[in-house]
C-alpha positions, -999 to 999 in steps of 0.1 A, spaced: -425 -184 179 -437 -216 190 -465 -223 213 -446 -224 246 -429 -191 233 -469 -172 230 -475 -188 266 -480 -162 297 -451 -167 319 -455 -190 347 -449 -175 379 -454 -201 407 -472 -192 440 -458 -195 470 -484 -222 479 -463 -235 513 -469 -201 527 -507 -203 519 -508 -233 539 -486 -222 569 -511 -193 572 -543 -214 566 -531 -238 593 -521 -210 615 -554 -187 614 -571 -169 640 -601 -178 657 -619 -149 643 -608 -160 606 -615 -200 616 -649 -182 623 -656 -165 594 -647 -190 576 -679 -209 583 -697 -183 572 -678 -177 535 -672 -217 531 -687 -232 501 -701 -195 486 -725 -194 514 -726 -155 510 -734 -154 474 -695 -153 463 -665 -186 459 -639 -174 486 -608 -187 491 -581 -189 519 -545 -166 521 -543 -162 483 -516 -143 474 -525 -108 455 -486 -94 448 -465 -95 474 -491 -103 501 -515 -126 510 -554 -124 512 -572 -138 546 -597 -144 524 -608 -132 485 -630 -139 459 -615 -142 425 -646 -139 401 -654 -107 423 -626 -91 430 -631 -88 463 -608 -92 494 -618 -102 531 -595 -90 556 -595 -96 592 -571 -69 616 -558 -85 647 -541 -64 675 -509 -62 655 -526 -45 629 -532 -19 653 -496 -14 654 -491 -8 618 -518 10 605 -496 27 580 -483 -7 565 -519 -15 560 -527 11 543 -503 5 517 -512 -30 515 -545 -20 508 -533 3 481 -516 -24 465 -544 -43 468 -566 -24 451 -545 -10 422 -546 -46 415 -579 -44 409 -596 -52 441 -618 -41 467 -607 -48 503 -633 -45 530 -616 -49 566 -629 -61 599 -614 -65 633 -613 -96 649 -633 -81 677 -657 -75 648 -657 -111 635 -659 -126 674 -684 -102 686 -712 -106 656 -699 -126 630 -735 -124 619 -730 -89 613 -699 -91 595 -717 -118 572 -748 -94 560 -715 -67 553 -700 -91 536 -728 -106 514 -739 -72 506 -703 -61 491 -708 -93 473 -742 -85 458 -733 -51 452 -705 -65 429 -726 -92 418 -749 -62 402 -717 -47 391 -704 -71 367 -736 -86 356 -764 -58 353 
């Protein structure tokens, strides 16, 4: 078997999806985004990665942590989310949802939450 044949399959990302929903994100996730920009909170985020069939407002690759932000449609399909969440974490993640009324009423709230999931697994992978 040559080298190409020992390769991992490549399985491109739907990167053009990514960017519609980056360019089309909520004030509350626009917000937040200030805060998680740059690994402000302790962790490297990113913006509507895809985790299986869904995309991630916002996750943290080295941490395995997800960010996600639950507008009034969510409200709607609380079921759905639960078995995006499940996905989600069988894939080895842990989600931690907000509201957007959480995000737009104290962001800097949400931030401590945030930064303390992230030291929490910080102690978890590095004791």
């Amino acid at each position: 078997m040559g080298i190409l044949g020992a390769m991992a399959k490549f399985r491109p990302r739907d990167t053009g999806r990514a960017k519609t929903l980056r360019n089309q994100a909520t004030p509350a996730e626009r917000l937040l985004w200030r805060y998680l920009a740059r690994g402000q909170l302790g962790g490297k985020f990113s913006r509507q990665m895809p985790v299986g069939p869904y995309f991630a407002d916002f996750l943290c690759r080295e941490l395995m942590l997800v960010i996600e932000i639950d507008g009034f449609s969510h409200e709607m399909r609380q079921e759905a989310d639960t078995v995006r969440t499940r996905a989600i974490e069988v894939a080895g993640y842990r989600v931690l949802r907000f509201t957007n009324a959480d995000v737009l009423g104290n962001v800097e709230g949400v931030a401590l939450a945030i930064q303390a999931a992230v030291l929490k697994a910080r102690s978890l992978t590095h004791p």
